[in-house]
TORLO-15991 format. One record per residue (C-alpha): residue number from 1; residue in three letters; x, y, z. Coordinates in Angstrom, 1 decimal. Each point is the difference from the previous one (the first is absolute). Layout:
# TORLO-15991
NUM	ALA	X	Y	Z
...
//
This chain:
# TORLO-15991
1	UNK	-8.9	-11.6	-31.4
2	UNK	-0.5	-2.6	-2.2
3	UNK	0.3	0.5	-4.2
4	UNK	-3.0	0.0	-1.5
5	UNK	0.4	0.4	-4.0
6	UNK	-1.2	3.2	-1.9
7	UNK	-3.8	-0.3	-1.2
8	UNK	-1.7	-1.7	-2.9
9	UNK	-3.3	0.7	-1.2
10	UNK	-2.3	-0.5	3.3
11	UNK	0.6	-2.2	3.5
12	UNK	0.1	-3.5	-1.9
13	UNK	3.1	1.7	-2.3
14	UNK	1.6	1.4	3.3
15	UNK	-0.2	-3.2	1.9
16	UNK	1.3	-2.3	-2.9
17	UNK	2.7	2.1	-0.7
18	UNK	0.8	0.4	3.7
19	UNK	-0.2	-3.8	0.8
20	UNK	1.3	-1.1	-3.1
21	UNK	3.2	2.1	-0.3
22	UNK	1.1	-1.2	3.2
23	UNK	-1.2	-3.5	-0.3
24	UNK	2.2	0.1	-3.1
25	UNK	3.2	1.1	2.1
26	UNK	-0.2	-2.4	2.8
27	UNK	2.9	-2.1	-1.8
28	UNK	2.7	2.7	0.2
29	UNK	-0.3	-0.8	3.5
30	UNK	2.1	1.8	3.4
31	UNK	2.6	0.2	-1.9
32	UNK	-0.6	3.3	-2.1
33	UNK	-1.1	1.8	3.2
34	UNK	3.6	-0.9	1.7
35	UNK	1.1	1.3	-2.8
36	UNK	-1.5	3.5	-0.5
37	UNK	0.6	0.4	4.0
38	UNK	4.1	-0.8	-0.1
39	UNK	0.2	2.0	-3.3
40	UNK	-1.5	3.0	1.9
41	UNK	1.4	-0.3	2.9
42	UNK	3.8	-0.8	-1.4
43	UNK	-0.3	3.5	-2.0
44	UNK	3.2	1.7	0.6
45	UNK	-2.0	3.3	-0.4
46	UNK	-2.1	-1.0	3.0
47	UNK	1.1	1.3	2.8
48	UNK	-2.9	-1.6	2.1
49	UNK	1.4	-3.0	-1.4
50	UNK	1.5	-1.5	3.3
51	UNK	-3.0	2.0	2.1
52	UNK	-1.2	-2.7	2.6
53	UNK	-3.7	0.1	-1.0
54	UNK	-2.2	-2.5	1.7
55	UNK	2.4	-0.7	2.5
56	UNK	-0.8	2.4	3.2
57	UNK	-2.0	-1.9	2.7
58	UNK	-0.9	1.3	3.2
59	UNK	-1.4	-1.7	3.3
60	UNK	-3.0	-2.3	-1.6
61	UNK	-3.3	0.8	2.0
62	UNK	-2.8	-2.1	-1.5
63	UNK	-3.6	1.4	0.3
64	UNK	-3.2	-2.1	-0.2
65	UNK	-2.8	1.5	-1.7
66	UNK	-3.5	0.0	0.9
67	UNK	-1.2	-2.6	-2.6
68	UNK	3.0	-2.2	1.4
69	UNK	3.1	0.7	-2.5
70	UNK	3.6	0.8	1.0
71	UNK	1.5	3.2	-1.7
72	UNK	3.7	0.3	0.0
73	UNK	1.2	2.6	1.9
74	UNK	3.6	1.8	0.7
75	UNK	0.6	2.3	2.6
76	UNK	3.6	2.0	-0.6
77	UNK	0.9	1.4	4.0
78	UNK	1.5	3.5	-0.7
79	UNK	3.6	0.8	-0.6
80	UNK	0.6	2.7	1.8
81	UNK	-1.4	1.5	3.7
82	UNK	-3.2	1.4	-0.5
83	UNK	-1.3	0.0	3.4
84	UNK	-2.5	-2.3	2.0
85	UNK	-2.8	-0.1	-2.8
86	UNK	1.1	0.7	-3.6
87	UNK	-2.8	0.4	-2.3
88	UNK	-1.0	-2.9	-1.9
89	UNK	0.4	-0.2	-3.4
90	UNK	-2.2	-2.7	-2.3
91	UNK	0.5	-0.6	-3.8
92	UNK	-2.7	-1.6	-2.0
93	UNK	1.3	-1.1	-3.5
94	UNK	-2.1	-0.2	-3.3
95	UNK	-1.7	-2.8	-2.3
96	UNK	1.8	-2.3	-0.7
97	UNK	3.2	1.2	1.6
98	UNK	1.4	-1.1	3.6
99	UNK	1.8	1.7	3.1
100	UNK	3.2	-0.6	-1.8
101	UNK	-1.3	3.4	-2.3
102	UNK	1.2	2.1	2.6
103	UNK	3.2	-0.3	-0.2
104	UNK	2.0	2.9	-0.2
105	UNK	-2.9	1.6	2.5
106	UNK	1.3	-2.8	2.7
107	UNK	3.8	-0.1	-0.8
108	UNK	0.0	4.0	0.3
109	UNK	-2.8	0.7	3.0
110	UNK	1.1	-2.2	2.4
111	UNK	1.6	2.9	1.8
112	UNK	-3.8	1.9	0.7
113	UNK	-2.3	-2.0	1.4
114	UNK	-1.0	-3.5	0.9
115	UNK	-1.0	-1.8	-3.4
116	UNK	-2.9	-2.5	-0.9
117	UNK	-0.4	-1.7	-2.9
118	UNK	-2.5	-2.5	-0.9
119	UNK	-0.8	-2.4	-3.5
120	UNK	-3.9	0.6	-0.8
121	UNK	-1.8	-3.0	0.2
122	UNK	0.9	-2.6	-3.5
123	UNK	2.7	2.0	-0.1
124	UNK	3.9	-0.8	0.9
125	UNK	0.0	-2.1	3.1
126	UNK	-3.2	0.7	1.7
127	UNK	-3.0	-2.9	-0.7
128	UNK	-1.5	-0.3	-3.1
129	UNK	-3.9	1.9	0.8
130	UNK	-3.3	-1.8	-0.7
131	UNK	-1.3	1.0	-3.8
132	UNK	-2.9	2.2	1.9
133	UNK	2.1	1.8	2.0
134	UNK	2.8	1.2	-2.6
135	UNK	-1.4	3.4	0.4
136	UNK	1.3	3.7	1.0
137	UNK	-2.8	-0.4	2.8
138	UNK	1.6	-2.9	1.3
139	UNK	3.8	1.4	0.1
140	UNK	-1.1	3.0	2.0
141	UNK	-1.2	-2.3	2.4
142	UNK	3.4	-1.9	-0.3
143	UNK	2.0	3.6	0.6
144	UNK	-2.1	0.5	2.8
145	UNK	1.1	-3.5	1.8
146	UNK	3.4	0.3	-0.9
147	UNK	0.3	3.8	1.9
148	UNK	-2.4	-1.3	3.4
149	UNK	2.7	-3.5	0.0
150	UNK	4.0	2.0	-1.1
151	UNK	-1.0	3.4	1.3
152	UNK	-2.9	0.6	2.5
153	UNK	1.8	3.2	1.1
154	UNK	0.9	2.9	-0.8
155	UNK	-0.1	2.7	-3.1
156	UNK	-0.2	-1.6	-3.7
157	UNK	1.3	1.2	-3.0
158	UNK	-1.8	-2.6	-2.8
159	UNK	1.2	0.1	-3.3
160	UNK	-1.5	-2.2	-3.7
161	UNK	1.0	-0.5	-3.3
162	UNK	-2.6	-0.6	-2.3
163	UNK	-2.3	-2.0	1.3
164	UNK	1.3	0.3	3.2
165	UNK	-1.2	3.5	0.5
166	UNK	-3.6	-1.3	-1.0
167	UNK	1.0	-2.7	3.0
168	UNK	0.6	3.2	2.3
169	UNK	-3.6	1.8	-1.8
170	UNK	-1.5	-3.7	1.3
171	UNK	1.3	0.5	3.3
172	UNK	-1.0	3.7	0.5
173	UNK	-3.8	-1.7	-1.0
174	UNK	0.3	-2.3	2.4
175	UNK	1.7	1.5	2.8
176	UNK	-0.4	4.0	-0.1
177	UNK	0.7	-0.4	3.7
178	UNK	4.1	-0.2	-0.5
179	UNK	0.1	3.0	-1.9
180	UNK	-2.1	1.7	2.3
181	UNK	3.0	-1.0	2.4
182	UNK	3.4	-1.5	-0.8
183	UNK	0.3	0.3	-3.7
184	UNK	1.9	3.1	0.2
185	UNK	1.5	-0.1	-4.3
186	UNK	-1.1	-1.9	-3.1
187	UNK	1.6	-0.3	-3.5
188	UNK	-1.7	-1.0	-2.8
189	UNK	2.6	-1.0	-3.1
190	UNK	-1.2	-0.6	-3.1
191	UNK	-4.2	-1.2	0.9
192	UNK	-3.1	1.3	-0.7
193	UNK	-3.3	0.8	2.1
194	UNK	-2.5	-1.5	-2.0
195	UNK	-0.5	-0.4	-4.5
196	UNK	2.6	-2.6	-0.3
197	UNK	-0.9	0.0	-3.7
198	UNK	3.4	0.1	-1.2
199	UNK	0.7	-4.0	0.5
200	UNK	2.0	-0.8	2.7
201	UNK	3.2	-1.0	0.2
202	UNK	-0.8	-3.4	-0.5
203	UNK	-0.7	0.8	-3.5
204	UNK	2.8	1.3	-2.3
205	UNK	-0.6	1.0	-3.3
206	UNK	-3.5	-0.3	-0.6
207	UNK	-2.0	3.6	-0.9
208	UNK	-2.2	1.4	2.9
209	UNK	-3.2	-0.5	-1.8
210	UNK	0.8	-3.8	-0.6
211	UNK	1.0	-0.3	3.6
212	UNK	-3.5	1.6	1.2
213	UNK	-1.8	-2.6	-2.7
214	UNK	1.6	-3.1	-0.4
215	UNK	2.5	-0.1	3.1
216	UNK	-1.6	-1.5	2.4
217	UNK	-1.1	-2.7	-2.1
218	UNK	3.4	-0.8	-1.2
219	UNK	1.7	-0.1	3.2
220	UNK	-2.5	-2.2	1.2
221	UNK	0.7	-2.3	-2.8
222	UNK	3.6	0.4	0.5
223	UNK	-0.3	-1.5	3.6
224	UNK	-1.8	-2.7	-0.9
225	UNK	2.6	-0.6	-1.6
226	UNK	2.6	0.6	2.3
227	UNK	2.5	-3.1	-0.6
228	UNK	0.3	0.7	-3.9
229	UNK	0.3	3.7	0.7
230	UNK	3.4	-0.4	2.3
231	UNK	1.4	-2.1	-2.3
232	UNK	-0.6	2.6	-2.7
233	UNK	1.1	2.6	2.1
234	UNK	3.4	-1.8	0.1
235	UNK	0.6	0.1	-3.4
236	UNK	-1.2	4.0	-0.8
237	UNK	2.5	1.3	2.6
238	UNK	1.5	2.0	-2.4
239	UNK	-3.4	1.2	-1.1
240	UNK	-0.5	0.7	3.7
241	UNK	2.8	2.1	0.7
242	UNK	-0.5	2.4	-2.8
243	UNK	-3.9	0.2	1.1
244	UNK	1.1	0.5	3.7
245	UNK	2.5	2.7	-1.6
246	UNK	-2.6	2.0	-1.5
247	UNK	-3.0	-0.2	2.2
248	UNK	2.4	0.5	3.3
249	UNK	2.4	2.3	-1.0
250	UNK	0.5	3.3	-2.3
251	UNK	3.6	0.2	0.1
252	UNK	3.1	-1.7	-0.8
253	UNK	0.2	-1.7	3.2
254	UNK	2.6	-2.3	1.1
255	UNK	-0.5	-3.8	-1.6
256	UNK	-0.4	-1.5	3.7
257	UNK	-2.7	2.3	0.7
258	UNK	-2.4	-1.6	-2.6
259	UNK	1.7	-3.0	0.6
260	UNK	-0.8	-0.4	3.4
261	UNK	-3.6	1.6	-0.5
262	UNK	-0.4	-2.7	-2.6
263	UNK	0.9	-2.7	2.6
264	UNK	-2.5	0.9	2.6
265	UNK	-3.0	0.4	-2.4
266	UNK	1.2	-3.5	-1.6
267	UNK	-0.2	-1.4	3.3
268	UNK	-3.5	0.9	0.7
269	UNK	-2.1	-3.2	-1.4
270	UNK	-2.7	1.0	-2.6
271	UNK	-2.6	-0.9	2.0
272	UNK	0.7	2.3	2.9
273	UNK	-0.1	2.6	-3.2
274	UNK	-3.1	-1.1	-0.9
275	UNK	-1.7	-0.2	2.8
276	UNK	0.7	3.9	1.4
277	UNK	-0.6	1.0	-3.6
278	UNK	-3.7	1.0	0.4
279	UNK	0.2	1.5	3.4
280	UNK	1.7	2.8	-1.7
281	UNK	-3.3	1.0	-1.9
282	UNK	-1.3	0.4	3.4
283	UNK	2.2	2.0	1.4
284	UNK	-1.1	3.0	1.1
285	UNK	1.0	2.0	3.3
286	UNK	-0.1	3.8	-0.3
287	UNK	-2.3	0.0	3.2
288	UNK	2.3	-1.6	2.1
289	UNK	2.6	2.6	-0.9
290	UNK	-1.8	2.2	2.6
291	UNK	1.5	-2.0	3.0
292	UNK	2.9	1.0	-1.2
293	UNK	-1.0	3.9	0.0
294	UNK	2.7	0.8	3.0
295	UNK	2.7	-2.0	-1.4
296	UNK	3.3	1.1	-1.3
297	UNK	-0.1	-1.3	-3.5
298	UNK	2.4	-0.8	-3.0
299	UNK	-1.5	-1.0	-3.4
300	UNK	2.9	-0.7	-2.2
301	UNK	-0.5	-1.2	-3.9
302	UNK	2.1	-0.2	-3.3
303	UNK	-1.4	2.3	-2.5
304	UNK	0.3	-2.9	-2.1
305	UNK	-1.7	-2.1	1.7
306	UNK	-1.7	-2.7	-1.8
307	UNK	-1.6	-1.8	2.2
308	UNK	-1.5	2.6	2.4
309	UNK	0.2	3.5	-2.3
310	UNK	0.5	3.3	2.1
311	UNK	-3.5	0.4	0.2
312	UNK	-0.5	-2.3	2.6
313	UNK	2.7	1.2	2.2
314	UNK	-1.8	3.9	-0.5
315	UNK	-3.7	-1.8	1.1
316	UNK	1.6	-0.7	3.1
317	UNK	1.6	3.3	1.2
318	UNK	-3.2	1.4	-1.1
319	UNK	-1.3	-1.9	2.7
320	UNK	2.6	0.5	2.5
321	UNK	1.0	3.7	1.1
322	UNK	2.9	-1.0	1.8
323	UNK	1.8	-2.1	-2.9
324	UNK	2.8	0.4	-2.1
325	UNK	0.0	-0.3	-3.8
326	UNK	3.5	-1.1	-1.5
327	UNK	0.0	-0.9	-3.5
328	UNK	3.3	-1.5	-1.3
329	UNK	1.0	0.7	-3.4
330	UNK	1.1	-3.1	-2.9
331	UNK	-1.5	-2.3	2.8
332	UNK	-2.2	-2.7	0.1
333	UNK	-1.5	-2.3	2.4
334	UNK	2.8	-1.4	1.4
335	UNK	1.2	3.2	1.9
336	UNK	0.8	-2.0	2.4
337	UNK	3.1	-1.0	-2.4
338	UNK	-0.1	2.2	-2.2
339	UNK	0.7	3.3	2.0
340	UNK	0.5	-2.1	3.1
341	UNK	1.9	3.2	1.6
342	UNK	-2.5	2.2	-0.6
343	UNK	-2.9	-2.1	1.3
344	UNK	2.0	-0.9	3.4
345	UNK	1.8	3.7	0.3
346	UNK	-4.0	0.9	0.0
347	UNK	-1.2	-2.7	2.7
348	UNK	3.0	1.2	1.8
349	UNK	-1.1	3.6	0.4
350	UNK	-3.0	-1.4	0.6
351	UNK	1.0	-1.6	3.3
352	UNK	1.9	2.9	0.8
353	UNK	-3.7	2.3	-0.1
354	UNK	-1.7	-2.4	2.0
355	UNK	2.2	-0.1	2.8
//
């Protein structure tokens, strides 16, 4: 989620402003980003403030792709007894995020099942994807190779953020035959089905019809310019944090929350931004919701969700008779932080019904 400045008058204001604001902060350097982190995390308000994020690691299980990448993969064996098979469950994180999202779903579900979780290809630790293949397509087939290689047995639960849940929609496209079979739960948090019109996540703070006119333009300009970008990003941490703060949560959340969202989208390059950026426009996967038809499904949003309003969450259960709806009040699109208990108290019950 790179910051892309509010718009001027038309694409060439949008793109000078963009490039040139963060040209002009490439002095202030890593400093100012150190910075904003300690100051949020050292809040004595906080208490997430000594909460080990990005530090859980399970059993690394690297998966090769079909186009010849290696995605980063972590298997977490279960906890507790729960018999000769448990069901399998796989997290697919959003744009511009990494495995480490699902954090509080991993340090409190370890007890349930047997846990996958993978970086999306340019994302975290997995290889950085041709330009061509930075698409939704793509990552479906990725999802597919990482469940045949870490678990080729046995019921699925598969679960996606964001993006990932239009990772899962890919994979339902491409391979109706799992759902048909071992798929036996899905939750989708916080995605949509198709009309990502909205912008992205990788775009914070720029109205929807600029986004639909001028964003793919600017983010293509923004990659080009990649190394004067990260520099730039450096300096406008503190612009950062407050746009992560608005655009990913609608509460008063804890400062290491946004602070540690912050991180992750910081450490996505600009390029890998730009080049999923106009797949999104493509998206569209309301018939491939229909392999899905005799799956138990969740469908959990904030209702003030910026990134992916309610309306996408209701699209889906309109086209799934078995799913959920659960709409989280003075949340955004970090749930997943935000109301972290109520998102895993709901993936919980959901294990327990498909047992």
């Amino acid at each position: 989620m790179g910051v892309i400045g509010r718009a001027a008058a038309g694409p060439a204001g949008v793109v000078g402003i963009s490039v040139g604001a963060l040209a002009a902060g490439a002095a202030a350097g890593l400093a100012v980003k150190r910075m904003a982190v300690h100051r949020a995390l050292g809040r004595d308000d906080d208490p997430y403030r000594d909460e080990p994020f990005g530090t859980l690691r399970g059993a690394p299980n690297p998966v090769h792709t079909d186009d010849g990448l290696s995605l980063h993969v972590e298997v977490d064996e279960p906890h507790a007894d729960l018999g000769a098979e448990p069901v399998t469950v796989v997290f697919t994180h959003g744009y511009a995020l990494n495995l480490d999202a699902w954090h509080f779903q991993r340090r409190d579900l370890r007890d349930t099942a047997r846990l996958v979780f993978w970086d999306q290809r340019s994302h975290g630790r997995s290889d950085r994807s041709p330009v061509g293949s930075a698409t939704i397509e793509q990552t479906g087939w990725d999802l597919a190779r990482v469940i045949d290689e870490v678990a080729p047995t046995g019921r699925l639960v598969l679960v996606g953020h964001s993006m990932g849940g239009m990772t899962i929609m890919s994979l339902a496209e491409h391979r109706p035959d799992l759902f048909a079979g071992r798929v036996v739960g899905v939750a989708f948090l916080a995605t949509s089905a198709a009309g990502v019109t909205d912008g992205p996540p990788g775009v914070r703070g720029v109205p929807a019809k600029v986004v639909r006119r001028v964003a793919p333009g600017v983010v293509a300009a923004l990659g080009r310019r990649a190394d004067i970008v990260e520099r730039g990003r450096q300096l406008g941490s503190d612009l950062g944090f407050t746009l992560t703060k608005r655009y990913s949560f609608a509460s008063a959340v804890p400062a290491s929350y946004v602070a540690w969202t912050s991180a992750m989208l910081d450490a996505t390059p600009i390029d890998v931004v730009a080049e999923f950026f106009p797949d999104f426009d493509h998206h569209d996967r309301l018939e491939a919701l229909e392999a899905l038809a005799g799956v138990d499904a969740l469908v959990m949003v904030g209702r003030d969700d910026r990134v992916t309003p309610l309306r996408h969450s209701e699209a889906i259960v309109a086209a799934l008779p078995y799913a959920e709806l659960v709409v989280l009040d003075r949340c955004g699109h970090m749930l997943l932080f935000e109301h972290h208990e109520a998102v895993t108290g709901a993936l919980r019950a959901l294990l327990e019904r498909v047992r």
